[in-house]
N, C-alpha and C positions, 0 to 999 in steps of 0.2 A: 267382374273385375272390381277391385278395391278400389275407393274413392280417398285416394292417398296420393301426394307426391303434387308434382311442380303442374302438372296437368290440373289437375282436379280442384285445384288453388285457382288456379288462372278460371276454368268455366265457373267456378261458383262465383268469381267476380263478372261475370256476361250476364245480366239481366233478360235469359233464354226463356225467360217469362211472362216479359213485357207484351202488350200485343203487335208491337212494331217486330220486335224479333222473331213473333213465332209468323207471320205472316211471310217475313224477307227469307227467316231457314226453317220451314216447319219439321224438321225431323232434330233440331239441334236440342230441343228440350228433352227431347228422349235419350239422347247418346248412351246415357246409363242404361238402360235398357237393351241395347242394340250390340253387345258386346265388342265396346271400343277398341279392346286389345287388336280386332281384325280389320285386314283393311278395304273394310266395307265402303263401298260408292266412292274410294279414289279414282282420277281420268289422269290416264299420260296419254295424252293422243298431241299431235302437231306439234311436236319435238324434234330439232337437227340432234341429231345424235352420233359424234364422231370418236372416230378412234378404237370403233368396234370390233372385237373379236367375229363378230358376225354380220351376213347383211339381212338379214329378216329378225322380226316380231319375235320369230320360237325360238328363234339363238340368245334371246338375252335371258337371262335367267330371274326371270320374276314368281313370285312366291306361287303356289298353286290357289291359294284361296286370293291374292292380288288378282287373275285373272277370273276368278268364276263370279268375285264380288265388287270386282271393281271393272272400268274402261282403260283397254288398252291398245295404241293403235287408233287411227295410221299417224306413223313417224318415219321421218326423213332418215335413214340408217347409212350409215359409210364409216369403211376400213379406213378409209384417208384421214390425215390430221390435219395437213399443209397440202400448200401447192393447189393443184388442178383437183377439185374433188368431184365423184360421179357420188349423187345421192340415187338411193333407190328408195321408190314409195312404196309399200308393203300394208295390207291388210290384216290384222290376226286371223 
């Protein structure tokens, strides 16, 4: 991935060199390496999540490389918007 654009502005200004930084995010100095465009090691887990077309994890429609690369689950899932809501807990 090209190191262009409003992103790549912003980390060259994070000092991901320092040895406080590389200690607190040791993988943040790599990003460039790591192919950033994908969404490697995001977590949605411990989310109410209302208004759903579905009530489980496989009904929501997350990217295929979001689940093999990143954590997903467990989240609070419910049809309901208002009123009396029934959450269901769910494991991917």
């Amino acid at each position: 991935m090209a190191k262009t654009g409003a992103v790549s502005t912003r980390y060259e200004a994070i000092p991901v060199q320092s040895s406080v930084w590389k200690h607190k995010y040791p993988s943040l100095n790599k990003i460039w390496e790591n192919s950033p465009e994908l969404p490697a090691n995001n977590v949605m887990k411990n989310n109410v999540i209302l208004g759903s077309s579905g009530t489980s994890q496989k009904s929501m429609k997350f990217s295929q490389e979001a689940i093999e690369l990143g954590t997903i689950g467990p989240n609070f899932i419910s049809k309901e918007t208002e009123g009396k809501l029934y959450y269901y807990y769910y494991y991917y």
